[in-house]
Structure formats: C-alpha cells, structure tokens
PLY file of the C-alpha trace (Angstrom):
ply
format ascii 1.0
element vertex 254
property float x
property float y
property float z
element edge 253
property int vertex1
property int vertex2
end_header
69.55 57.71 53.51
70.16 54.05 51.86
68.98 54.05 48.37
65.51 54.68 46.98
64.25 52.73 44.39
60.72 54.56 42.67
58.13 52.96 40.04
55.36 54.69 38.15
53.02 52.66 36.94
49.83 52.84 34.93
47.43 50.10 35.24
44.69 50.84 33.47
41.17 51.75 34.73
38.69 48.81 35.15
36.57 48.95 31.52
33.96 46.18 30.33
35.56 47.33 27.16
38.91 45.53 27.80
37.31 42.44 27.69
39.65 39.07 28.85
42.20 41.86 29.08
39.83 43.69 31.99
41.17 43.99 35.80
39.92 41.04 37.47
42.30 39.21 34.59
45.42 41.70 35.24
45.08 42.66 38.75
47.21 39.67 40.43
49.73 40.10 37.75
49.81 43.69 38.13
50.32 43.00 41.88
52.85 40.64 41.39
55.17 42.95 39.09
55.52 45.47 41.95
56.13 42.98 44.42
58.69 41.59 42.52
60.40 44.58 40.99
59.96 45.71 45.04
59.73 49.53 44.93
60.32 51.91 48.08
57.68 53.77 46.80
55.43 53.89 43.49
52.62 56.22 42.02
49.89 54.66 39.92
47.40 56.06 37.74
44.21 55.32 36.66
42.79 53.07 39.41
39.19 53.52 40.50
37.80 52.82 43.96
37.66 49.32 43.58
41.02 48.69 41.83
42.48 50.80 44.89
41.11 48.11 47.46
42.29 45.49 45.17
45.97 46.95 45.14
45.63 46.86 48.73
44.61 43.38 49.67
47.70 42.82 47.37
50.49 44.51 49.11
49.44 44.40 52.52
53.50 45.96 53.26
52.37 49.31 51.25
50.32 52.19 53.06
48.68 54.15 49.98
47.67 58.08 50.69
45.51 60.18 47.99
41.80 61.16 47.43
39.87 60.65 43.94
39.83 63.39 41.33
36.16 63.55 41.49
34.11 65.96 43.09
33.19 63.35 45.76
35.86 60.74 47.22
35.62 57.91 45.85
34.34 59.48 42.51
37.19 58.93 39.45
40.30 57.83 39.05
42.90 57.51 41.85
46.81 58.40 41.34
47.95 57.49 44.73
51.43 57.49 46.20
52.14 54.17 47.93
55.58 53.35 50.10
56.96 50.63 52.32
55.70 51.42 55.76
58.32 49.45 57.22
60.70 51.56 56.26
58.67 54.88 55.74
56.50 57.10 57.81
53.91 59.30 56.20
54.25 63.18 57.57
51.78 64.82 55.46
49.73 64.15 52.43
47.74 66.19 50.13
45.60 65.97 46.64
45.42 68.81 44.67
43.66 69.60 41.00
45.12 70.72 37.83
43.20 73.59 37.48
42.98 77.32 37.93
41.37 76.37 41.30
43.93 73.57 42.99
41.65 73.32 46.02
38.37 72.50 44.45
37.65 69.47 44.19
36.61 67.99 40.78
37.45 71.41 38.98
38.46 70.84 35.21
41.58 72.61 34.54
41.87 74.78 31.00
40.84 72.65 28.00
41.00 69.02 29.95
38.74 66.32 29.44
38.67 65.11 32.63
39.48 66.74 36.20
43.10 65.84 36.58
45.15 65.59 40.10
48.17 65.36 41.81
49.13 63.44 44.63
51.87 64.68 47.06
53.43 62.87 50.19
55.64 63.59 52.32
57.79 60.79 53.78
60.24 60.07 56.39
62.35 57.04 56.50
62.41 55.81 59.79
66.22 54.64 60.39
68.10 57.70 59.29
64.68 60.68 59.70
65.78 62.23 56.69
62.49 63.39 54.34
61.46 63.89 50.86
58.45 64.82 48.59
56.80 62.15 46.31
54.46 63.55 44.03
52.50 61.49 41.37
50.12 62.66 38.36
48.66 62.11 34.99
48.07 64.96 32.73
45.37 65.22 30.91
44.84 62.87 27.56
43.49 65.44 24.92
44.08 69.03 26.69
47.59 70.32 25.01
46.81 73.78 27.22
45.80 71.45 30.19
48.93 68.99 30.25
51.48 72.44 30.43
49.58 74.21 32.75
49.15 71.40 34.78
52.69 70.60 34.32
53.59 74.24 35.83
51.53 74.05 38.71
53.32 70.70 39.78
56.56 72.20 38.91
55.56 74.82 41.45
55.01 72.82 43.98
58.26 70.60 43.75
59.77 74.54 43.90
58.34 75.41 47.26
59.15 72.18 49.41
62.13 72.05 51.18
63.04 68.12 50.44
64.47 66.31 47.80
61.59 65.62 45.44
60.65 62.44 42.98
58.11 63.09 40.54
56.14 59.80 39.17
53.83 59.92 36.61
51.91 59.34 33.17
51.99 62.50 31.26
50.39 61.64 28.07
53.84 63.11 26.60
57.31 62.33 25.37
60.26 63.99 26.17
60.21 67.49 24.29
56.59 68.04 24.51
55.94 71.40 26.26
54.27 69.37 29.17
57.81 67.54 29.37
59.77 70.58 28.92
57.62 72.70 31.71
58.89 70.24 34.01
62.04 70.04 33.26
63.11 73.77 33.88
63.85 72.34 37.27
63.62 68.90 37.40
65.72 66.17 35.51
64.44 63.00 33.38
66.02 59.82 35.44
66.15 58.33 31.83
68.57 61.36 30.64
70.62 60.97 34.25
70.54 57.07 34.51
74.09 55.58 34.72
72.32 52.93 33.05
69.14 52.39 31.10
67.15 49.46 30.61
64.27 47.90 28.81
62.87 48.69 25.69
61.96 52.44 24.32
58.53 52.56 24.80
56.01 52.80 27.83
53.19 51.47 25.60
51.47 48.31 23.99
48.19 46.40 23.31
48.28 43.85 25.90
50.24 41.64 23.20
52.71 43.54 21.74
54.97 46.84 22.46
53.75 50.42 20.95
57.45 51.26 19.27
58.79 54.81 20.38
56.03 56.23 22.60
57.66 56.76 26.16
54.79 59.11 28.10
55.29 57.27 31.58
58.25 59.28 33.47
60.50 59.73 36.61
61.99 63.39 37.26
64.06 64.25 40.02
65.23 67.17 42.09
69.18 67.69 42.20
69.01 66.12 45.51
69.31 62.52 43.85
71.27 60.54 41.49
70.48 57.86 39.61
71.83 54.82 39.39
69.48 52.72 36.78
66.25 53.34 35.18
64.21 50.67 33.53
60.93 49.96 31.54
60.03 46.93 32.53
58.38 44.64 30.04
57.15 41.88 32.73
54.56 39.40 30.98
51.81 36.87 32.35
49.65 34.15 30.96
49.70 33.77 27.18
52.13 36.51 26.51
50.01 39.36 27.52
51.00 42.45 29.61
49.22 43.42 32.87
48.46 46.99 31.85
48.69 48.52 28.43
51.39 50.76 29.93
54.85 49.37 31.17
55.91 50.44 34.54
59.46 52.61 34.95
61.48 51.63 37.39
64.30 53.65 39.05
67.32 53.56 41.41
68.41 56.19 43.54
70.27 57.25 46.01
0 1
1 2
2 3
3 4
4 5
5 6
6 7
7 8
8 9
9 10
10 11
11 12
12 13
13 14
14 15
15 16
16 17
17 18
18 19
19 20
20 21
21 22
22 23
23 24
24 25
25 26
26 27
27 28
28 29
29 30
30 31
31 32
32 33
33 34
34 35
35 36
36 37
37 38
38 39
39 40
40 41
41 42
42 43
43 44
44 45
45 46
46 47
47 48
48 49
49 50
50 51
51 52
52 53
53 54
54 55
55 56
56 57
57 58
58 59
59 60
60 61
61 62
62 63
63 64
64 65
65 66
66 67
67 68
68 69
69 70
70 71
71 72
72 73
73 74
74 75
75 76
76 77
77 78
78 79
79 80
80 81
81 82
82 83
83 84
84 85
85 86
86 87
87 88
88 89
89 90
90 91
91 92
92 93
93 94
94 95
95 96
96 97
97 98
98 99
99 100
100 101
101 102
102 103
103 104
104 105
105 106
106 107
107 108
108 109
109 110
110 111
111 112
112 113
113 114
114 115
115 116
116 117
117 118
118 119
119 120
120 121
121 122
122 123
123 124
124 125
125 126
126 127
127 128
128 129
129 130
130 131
131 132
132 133
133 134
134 135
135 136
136 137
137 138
138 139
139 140
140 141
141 142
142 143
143 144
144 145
145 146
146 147
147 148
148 149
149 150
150 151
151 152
152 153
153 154
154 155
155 156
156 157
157 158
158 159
159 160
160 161
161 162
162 163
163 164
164 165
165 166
166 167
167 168
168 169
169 170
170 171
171 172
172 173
173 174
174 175
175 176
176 177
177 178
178 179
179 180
180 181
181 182
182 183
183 184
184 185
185 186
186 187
187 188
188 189
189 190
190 191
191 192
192 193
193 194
194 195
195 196
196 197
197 198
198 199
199 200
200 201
201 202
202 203
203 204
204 205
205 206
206 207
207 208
208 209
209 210
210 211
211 212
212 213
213 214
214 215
215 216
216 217
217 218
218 219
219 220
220 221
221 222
222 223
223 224
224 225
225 226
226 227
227 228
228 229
229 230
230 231
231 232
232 233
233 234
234 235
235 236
236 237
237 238
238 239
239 240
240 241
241 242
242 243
243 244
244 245
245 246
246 247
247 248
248 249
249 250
250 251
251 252
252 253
C-alpha cells in the first residue's frame, strides 16, 4: 500500500454562543485546511447535522460514513470517518456507543455527560486491495469513569479486527491520563513513534491564541504502520483567528 496520510480534527459544534467565531464564519476555512493539508482519510468530531452537509458540499472528493450519537439519526453530534473515494472503497461501516450497551442507540455510558460514539470503517484501497480499520471518537468531556471505559471498549475493538488499524480522535486527555493509557496497552501514540514531529505542543486555543501544553487531540496506531511525521497544524484565516478552537493532527504513514 503507498503511504497513508490521517488527520483528526475537531471543529467545533455550531453554537450562537461562539459568536463571529460561529460556523458559518469557520466553515470554509475549516474546509480549506483539509483540502490543503490533503488527508487520505480524517475523523472529525463535534459536527451536527448541518455542519456534516456543510463538510460535504466542501469536499465533494471525500465519501463520509457514520450515524449521530443521538437516539435518532440526525440527533447530536457526528464523529464521522471520511476518505478519498478515489483512492478508497468503503467495505463496511459501523457506529457504536460508549456505553455498557454498544448497540443502543443514544445510551449514556457510566458517568458521561453526553452519549458518546465511535465510528469504525473499514476501507480498501483500490490499486493494491489491501484493507484497514479507521476508527474515530471523542470521549466524554467531564466523565473520568466514562473516558476509560470508553477507551477499553474501543481498544477492544481495534483487538478483534484483522487489519491494520488508525485510531483518530479527541479524547478530552493528554498522554498519561488513564483514558490515554487504556489505549495504549496496544496501540502506539504517532507523536511518541513520529520520525519527526511538528507544530507546536498543544491541540488547543481561543480562536486567537494557542492553549500552552494541552495536547487531547490524538493519532494511535496498530504495529502494522510506521510513521513517518506527525504534525499539529496551526493553519490561520482572516484576522489571525483559527478555524476551530482545536488544531487538527496530521500524520504520515506508511
């Protein structure tokens, strides 16, 4: 397989609250950084319904697969796994909760605030018809007991597929939280395995300036890959300001 390059990328949901910093402001520039930094395949968190269709209209050479975390589809907050249909075929595709019960849908998992979900795809590339698993999540914001269970149950997942496996995702942790750690039993941080690293050490900011020291947006990785380069990527628009108050990670693999 030629090389894979993966982004995670939070854009933040679509609040009145954010003001000239809301999504009708950010979601062109959002757009435009993943066109330009020109991912394989990305997971992003956070969009709603609307946000989703946006993205869409965007980056008409993406196919996007995943179902809302609400009870209902179209209810919540996407995380959906998108990849270049040129060069990918979807096989199989499935959302599943981060909960006690993974196959209800909108079931609040241990001391979460919110239902929280994980999207898995299965992808072929079309050239060589090798496969791998993408899966991409956010853990909960507030639920300590929530973000290492949920953590597990991914972890479990990666553990019965028989591909190489990317894991993409905001998980409201650093590196060392029990979340972090949970998933790292079996998977490795593309930071810690990079060749190279790039971009500053933080995933966060205000829409003006960078949050020092608080990296919660990660890549982790089945032994099948190596990587070659991870980045944050600190891409600004108009006026100085960010697209999201997170910064997407960028990785290359092979």
């Amino acid at each position: 397989m030629d090389p894979v390059r993966a982004m995670t990328y939070n854009v933040r949901v679509d609040t009145p609250e954010d003001g000239e910093d809301g999504w009708p402001y950010r979601r062109d520039a959002v757009a435009g950084t993943i066109r330009y930094h020109d991912p394989d395949v990305l997971g992003l968190q956070e969009l709603l319904a609307g946000q989703l269709v946006d993205v869409r209209d965007r980056l008409a050479d993406y196919r996007f697969v995943g179902r809302s975390r609400g009870a209902s589809e179209g209810v919540g907050e996407y995380v959906p796994v998108g990849y270049d249909a040129a060069r990918f075929e979807l096989v199989e595709a499935e959302t599943f909760w981060l909960s006690e019960t993974p196959t209800v849908a909108g079931s609040v998992g241990w001391d979460a605030v919110h239902p929280r979900i994980c999207t898995q795809a299965r992808l072929r590339e079309r050239a060589s018809g090798e496969q791998f698993v993408v899966y991409c999540t956010h853990l909960d914001h507030e639920g300590r007991t929530a973000r290492e269970r949920g953590a597990e149950l991914v972890r479990t997942r990666v553990a019965a597929t028989d591909a190489p496996a990317i894991v993409l995702g905001d998980f409201n942790c650093e590196v060392d939280d029990p979340a972090h750690d949970a998933l790292t039993q079996s998977l490795r941080d593309a930071r810690a395995a990079a060749t190279h690293d790039h971009g500053p050490n933080t995933t966060r900011n205000d829409y003006r300036s960078l949050h020092d020291d608080w990296t919660i947006d990660h890549v982790l990785l089945s032994d099948a890959w190596s990587v070659d380069a991870r980045a944050a990527c600190s891409d600004q628009y108009a006026n100085g300001r960010y697209p999201s108050d997170h910064l997407p990670v960028v990785v290359d693999l092979r």
